[in-house]
N, CA, C and O of each residue as an XYZ file, in Angstrom:
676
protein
N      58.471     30.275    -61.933
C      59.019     29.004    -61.500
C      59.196     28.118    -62.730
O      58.392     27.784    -63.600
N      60.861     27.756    -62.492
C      60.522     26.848    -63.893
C      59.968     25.435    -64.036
O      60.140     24.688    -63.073
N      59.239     24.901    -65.253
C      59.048     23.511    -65.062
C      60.095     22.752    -64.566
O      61.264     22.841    -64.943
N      59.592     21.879    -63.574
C      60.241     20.544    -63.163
C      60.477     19.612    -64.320
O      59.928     19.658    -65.421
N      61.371     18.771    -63.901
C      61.447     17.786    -64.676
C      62.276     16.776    -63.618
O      62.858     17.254    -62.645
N      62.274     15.371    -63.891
C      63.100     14.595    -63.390
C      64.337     13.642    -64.347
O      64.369     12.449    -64.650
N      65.159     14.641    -64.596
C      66.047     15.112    -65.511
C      67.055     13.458    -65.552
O      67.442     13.068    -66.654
N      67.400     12.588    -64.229
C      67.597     11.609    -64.138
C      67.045     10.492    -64.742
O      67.570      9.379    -64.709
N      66.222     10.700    -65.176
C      64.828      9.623    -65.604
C      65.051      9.810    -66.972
O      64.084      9.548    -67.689
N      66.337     10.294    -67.663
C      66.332     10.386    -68.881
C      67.895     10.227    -69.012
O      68.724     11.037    -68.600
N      68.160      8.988    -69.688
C      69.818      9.297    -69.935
C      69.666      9.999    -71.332
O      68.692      9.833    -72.066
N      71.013     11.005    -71.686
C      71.324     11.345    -72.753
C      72.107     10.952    -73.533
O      73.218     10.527    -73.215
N      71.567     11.037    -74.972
C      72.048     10.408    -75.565
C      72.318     11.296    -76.657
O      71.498     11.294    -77.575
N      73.572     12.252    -76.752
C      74.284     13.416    -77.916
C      73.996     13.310    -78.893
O      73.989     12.133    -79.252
N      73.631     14.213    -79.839
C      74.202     14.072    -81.524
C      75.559     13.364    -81.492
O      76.503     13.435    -80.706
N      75.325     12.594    -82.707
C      76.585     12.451    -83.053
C      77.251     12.718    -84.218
O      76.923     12.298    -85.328
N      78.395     13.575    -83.909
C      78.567     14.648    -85.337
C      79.271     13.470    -86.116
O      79.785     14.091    -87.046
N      79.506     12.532    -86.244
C      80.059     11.551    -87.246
C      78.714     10.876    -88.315
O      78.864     10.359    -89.422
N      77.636     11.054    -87.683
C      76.046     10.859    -87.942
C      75.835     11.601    -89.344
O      75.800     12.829    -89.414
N      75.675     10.626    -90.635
C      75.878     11.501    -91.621
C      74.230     12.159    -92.004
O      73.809     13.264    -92.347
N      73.804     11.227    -91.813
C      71.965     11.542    -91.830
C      71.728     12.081    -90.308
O      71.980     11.434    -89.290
N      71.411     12.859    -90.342
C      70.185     13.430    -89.220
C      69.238     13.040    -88.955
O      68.561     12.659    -89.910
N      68.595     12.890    -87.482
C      66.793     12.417    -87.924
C      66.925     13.748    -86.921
O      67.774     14.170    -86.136
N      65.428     14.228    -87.451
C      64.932     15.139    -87.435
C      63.542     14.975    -86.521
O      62.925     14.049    -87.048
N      62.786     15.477    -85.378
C      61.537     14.852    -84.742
C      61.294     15.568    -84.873
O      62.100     16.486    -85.023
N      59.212     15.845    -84.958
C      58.372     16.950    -84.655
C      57.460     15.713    -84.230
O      57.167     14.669    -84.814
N      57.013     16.417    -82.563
C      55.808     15.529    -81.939
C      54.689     16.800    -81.952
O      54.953     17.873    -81.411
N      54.065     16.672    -82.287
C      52.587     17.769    -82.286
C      51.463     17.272    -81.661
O      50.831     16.418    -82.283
N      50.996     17.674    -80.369
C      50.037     17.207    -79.650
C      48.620     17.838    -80.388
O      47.492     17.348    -80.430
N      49.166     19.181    -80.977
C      48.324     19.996    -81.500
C      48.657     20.363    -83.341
O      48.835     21.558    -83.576
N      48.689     19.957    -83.852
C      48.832     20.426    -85.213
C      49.023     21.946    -85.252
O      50.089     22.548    -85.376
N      47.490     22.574    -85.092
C      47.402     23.741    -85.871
C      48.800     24.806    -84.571
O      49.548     25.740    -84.861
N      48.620     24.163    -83.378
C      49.401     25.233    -82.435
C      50.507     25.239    -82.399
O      51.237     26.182    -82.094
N      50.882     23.848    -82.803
C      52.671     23.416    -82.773
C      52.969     24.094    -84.404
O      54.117     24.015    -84.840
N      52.103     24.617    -85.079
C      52.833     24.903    -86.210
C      53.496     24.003    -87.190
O      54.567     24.074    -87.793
N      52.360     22.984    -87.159
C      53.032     21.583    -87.943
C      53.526     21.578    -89.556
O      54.314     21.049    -90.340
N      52.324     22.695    -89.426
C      52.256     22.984    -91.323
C      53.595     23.616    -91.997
O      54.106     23.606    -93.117
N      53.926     24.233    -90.584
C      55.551     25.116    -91.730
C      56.431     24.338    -91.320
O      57.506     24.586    -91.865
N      56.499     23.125    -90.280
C      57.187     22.421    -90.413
C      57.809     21.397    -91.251
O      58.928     20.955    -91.510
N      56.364     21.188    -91.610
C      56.481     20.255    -92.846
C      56.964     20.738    -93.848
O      57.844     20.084    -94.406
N      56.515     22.181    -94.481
C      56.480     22.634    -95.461
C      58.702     22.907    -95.653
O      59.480     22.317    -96.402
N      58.897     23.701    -94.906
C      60.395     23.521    -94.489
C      61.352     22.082    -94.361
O      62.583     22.102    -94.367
N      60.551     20.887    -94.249
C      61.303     19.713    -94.083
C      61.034     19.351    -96.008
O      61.948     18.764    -96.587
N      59.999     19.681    -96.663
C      59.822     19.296    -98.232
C      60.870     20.126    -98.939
O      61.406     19.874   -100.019
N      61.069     21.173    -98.131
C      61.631     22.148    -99.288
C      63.195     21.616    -98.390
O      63.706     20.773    -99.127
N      63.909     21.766    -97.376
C      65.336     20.743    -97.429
C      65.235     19.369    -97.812
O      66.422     19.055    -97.721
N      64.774     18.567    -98.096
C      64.950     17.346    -98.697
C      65.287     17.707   -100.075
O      66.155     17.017   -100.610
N      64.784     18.620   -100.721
C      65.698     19.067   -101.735
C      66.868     19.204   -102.233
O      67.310     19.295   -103.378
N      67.507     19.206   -100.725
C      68.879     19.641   -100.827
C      69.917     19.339    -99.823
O      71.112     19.612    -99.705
N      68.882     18.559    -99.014
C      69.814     17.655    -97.899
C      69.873     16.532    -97.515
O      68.786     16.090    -97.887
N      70.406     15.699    -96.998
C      70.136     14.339    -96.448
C      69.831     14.054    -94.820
O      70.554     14.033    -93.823
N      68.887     13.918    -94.973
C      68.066     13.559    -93.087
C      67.208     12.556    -93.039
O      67.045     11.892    -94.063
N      66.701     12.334    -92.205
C      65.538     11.929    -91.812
C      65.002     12.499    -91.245
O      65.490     13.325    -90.473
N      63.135     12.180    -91.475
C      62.324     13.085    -90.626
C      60.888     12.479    -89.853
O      59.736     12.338    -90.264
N      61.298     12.305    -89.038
C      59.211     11.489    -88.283
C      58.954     12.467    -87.158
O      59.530     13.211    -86.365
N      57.537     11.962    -87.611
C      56.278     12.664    -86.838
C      55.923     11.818    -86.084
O      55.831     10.682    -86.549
N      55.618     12.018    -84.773
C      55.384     11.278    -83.219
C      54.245     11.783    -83.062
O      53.943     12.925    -82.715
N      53.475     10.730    -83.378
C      52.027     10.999    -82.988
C      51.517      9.514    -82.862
O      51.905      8.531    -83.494
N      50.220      9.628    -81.553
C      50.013      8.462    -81.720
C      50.367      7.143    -81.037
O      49.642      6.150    -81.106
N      51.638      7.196    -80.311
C      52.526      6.849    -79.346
C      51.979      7.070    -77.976
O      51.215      7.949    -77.577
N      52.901      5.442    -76.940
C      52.902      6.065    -75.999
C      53.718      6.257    -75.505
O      54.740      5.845    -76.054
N      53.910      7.044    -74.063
C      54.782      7.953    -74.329
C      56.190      7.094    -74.326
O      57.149      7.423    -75.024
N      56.186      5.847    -73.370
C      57.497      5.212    -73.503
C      58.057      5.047    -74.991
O      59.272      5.051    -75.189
N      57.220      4.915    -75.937
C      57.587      4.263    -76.905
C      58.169      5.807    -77.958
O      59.022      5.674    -78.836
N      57.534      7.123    -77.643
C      57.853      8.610    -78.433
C      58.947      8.588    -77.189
O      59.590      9.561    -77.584
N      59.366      8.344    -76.442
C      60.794      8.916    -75.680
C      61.901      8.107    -76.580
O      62.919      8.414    -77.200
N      61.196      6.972    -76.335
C      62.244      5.765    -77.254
C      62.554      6.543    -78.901
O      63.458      6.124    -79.625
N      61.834      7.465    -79.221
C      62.152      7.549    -80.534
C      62.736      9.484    -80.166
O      63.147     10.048    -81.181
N      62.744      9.867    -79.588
C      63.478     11.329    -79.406
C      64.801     10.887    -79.071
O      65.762     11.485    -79.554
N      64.966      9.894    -78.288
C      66.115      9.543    -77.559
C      67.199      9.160    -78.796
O      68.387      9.312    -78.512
N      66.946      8.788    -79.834
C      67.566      8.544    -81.530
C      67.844      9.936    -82.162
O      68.787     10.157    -82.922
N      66.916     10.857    -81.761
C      66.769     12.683    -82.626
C      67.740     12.623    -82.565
O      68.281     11.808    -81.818
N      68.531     13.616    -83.468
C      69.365     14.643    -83.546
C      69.019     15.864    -82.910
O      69.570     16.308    -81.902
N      67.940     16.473    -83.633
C      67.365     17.814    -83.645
C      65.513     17.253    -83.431
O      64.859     16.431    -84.073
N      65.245     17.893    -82.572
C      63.470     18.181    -81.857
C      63.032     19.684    -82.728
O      63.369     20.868    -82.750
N      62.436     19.114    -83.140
C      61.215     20.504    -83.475
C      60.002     20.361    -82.545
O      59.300     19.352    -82.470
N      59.805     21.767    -81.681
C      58.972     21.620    -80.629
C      57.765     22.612    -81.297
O      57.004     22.094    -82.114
N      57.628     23.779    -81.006
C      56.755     24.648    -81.465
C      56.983     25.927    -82.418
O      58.175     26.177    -82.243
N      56.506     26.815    -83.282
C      56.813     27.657    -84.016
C      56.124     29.245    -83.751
O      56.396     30.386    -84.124
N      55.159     28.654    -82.951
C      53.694     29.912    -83.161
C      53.612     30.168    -81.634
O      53.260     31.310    -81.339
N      53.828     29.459    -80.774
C      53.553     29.730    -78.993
C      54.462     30.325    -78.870
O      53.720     31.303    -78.784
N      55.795     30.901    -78.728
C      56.372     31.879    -78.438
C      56.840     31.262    -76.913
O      57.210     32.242    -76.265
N      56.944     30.265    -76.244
C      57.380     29.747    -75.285
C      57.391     27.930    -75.181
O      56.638     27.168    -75.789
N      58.419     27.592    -74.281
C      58.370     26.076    -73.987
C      58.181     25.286    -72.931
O      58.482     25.684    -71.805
N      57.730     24.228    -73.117
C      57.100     23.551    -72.474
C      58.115     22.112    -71.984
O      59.337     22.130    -71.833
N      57.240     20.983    -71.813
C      57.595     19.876    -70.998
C      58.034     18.988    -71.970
O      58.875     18.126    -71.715
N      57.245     19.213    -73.688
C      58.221     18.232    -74.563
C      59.850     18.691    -74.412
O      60.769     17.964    -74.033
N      59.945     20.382    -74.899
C      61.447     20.681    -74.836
C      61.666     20.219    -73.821
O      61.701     19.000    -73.984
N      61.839     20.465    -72.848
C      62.666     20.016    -71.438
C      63.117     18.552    -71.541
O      64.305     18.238    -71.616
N      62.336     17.877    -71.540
C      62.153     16.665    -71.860
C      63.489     16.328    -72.852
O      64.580     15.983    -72.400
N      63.291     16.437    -73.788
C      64.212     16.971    -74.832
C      65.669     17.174    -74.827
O      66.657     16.596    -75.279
N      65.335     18.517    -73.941
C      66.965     19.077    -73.599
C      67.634     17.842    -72.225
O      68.826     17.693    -71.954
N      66.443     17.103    -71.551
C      66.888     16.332    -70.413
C      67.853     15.008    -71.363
O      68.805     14.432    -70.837
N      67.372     14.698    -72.831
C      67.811     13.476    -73.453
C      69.132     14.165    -74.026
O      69.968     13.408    -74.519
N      69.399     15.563    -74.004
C      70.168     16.139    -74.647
C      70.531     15.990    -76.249
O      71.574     15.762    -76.861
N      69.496     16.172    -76.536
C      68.706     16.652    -77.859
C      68.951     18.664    -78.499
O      69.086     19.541    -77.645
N      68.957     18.872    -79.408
C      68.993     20.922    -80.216
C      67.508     20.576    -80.609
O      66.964     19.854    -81.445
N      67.047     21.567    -79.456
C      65.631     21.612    -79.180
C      65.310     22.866    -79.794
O      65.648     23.940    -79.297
N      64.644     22.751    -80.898
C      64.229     23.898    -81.977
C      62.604     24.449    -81.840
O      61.546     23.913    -82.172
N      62.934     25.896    -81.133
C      61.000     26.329    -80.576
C      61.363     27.733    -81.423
O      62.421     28.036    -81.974
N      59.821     28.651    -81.305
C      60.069     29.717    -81.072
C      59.676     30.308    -79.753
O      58.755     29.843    -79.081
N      60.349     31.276    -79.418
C      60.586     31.994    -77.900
C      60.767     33.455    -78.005
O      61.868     34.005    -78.035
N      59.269     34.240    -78.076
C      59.476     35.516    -77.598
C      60.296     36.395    -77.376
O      60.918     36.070    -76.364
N      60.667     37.400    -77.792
C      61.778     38.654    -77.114
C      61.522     38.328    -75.752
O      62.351     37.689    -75.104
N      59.930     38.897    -75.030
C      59.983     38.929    -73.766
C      59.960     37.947    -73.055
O      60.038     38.220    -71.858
N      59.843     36.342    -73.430
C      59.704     35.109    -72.852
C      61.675     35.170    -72.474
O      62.201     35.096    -71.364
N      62.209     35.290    -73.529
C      63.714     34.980    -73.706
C      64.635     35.692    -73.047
O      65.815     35.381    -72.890
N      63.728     37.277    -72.410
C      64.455     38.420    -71.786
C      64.679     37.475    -70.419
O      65.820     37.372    -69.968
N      63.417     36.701    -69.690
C      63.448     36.435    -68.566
C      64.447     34.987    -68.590
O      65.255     34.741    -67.694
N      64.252     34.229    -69.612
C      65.230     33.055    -69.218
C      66.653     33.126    -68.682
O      66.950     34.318    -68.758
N      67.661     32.464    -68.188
C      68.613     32.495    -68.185
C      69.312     32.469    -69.777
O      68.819     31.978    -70.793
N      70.701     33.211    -69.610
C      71.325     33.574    -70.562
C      71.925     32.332    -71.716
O      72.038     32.305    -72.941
N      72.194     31.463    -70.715
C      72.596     30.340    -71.470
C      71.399     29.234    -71.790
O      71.456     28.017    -71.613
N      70.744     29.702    -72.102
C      69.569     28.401    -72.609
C      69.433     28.290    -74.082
O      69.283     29.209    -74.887
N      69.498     27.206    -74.272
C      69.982     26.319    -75.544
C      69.554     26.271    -76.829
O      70.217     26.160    -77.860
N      68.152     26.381    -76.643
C      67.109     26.942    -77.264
C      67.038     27.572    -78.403
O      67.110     28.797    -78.511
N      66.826     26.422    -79.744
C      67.083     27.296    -81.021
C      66.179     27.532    -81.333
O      65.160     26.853    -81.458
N      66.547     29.293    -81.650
C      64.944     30.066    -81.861
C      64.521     29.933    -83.347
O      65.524     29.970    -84.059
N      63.281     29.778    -84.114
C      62.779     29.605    -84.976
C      61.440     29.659    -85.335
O      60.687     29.038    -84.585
N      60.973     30.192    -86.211
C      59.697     30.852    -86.185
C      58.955     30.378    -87.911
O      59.812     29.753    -88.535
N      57.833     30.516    -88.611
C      57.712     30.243    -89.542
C      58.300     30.504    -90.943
O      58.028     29.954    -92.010
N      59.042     31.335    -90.706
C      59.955     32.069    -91.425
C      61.744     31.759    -91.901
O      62.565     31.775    -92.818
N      61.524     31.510    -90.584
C      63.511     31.143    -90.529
C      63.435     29.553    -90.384
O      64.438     28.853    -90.528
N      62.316     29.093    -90.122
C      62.168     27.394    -89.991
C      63.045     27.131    -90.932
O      63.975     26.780    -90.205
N      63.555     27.011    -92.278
C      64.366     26.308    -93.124
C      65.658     26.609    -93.160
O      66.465     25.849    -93.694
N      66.029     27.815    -92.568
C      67.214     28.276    -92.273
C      67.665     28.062    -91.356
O      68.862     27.812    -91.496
N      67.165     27.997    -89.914
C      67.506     26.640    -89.003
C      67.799     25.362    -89.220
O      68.812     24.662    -89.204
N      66.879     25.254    -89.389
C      67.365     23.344    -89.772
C      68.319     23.267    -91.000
O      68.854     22.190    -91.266
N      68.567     24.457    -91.812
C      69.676     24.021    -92.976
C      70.830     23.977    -92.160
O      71.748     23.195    -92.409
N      70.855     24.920    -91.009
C      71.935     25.462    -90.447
C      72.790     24.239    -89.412
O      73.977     24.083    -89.128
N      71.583     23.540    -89.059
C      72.037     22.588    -87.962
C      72.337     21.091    -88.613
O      72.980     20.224    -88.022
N      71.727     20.934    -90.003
C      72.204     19.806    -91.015
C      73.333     19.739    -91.078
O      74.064     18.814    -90.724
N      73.674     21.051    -91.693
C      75.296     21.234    -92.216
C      76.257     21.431    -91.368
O      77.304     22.017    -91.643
N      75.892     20.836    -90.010
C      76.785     21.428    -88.734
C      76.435     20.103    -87.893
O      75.355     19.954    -87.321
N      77.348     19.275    -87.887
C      77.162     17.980    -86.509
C      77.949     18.714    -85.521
O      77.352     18.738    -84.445
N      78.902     19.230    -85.497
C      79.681     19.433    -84.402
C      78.844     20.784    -83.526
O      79.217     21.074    -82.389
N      77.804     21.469    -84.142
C      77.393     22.377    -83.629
C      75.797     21.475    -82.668
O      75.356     21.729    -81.547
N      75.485     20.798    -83.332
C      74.428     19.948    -83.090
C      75.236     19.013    -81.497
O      74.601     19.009    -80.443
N      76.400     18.428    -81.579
C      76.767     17.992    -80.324
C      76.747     18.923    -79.210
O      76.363     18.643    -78.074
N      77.267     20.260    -79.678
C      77.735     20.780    -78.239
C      76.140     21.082    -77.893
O      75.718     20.801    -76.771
N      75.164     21.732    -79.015
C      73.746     22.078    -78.368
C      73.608     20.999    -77.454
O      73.802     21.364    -76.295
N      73.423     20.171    -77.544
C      73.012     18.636    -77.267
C      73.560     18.581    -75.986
O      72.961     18.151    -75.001
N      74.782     19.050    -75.999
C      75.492     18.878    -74.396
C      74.943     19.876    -73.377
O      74.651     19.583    -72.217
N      74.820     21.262    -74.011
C      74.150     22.106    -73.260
C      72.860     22.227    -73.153
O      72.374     22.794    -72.175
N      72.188     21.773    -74.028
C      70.562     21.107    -73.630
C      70.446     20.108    -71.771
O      69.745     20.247    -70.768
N      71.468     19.253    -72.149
C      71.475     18.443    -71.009
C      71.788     19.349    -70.209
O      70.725     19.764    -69.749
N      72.676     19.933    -69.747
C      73.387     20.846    -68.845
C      72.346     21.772    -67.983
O      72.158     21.929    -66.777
N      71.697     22.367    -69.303
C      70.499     23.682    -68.726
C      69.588     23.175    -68.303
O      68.962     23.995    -67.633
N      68.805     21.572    -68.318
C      68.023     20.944    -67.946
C      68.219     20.512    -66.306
O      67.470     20.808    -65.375
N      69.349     19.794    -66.268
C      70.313     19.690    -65.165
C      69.988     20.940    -63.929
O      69.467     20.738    -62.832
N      70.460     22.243    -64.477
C      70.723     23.343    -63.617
C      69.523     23.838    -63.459
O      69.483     24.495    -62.419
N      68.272     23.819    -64.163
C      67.133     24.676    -64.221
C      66.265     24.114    -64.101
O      65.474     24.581    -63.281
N      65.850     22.788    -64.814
C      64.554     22.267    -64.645
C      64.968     20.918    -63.941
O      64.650     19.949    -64.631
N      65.679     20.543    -62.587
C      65.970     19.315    -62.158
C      64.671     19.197    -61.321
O      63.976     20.192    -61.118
N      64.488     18.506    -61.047
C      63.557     18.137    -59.557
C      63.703     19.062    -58.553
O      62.906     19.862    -58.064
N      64.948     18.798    -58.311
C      65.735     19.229    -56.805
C      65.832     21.315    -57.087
O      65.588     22.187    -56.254
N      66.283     21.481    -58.591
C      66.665     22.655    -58.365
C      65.679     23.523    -58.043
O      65.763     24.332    -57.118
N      64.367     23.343    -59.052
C      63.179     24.092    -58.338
C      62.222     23.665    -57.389
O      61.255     24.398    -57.184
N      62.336     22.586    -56.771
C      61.988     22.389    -55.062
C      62.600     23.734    -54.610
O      61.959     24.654    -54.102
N      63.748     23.726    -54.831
C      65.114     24.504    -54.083
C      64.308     26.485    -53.937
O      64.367     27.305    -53.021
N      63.443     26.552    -55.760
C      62.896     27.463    -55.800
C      61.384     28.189    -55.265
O      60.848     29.272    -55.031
N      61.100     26.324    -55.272
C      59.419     26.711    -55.008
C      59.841     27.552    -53.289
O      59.602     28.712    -52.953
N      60.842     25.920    -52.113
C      61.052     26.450    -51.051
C      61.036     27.876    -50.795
O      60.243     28.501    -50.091
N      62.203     28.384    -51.588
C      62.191     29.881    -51.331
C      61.555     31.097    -51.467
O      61.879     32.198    -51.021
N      60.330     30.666    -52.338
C      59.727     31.589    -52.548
C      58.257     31.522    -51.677
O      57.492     32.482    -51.583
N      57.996     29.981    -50.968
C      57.352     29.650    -49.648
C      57.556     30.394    -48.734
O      56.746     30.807    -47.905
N      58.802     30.639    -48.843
C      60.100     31.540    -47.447
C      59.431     33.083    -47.333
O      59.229     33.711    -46.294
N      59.139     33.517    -48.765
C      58.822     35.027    -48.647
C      57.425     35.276    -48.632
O      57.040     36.384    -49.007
N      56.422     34.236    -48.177
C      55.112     34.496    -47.942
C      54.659     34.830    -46.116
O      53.494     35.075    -45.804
């Protein structure tokens, strides 16, 4: 069943590929689990060679960390869990390029079109170089973030699922 979300409760707000700086978010509830360290380490080594911005959401509440995703470009969610949670959603609901890593077998079961840029400790800098140098690729994620949030994690759609699977007990 997928997470709920109340996908309404969030207007979106696109990349905008005319946006010459990027901001860049990582919220880490957990440091060592969210994989904060290669995040960072990947945001020192593109500042080298790119122009962004980058904050860390910690510390906040939550009105005030929505208020500041709702500005992202690009979400860095997790690197090391291999699945996502209620920040992405969240995320993809503001229509935000929600950057996790996600399992072969987590990713076999999702739907095909989920938005979801995969990234791991490894390719972390090659992602985010990839989505710097690309606004127009960063909008459409952004649109289909919203979209897959919409279709998959609405309120209504998995009521729609829990119902039915009530049906077969």
């Amino acid at each position: 069943l997928p997470l709920a979300c109340d996908v309404k409760r969030f207007a979106p707000i696109y990349p905008n590929p005319a946006k010459k700086v990027p901001l860049i978010v990582h919220a880490p509830t957990n440091r060592l689990f969210k994989g904060t360290a290669y995040v960072e380490k990947a945001i020192n080594d593109l500042q080298k060679n790119f122009s962004f911005t980058f904050q860390i959401v910690e510390k906040k509440t939550n009105k005030e960390a929505i208020q500041i995703y709702a500005q992202a470009d690009i979400i860095v969610d997790q690197l090391l869990f291999g699945s996502y949670g209620a920040f992405s959603v969240e995320a993809m609901a503001l229509g935000k390029v929600v950057v996790a890593f996600i399992r072969d077998d987590v990713r076999s079961k999702l739907p095909a079109d989920c938005p979801i840029v995969n990234a791991n400790p490894d390719t972390i800098y090659d992602v985010l170089s990839d989505l710097i140098q690309h606004p127009e690729k960063r909008r459409e994620i952004g649109m289909a973030s919203r979209k897959f949030a919409e279709s998959y994690h609405s309120v209504e759609v998995v009521i729609g699922k829990l119902l039915e699977i009530y049906k077969q007990l």
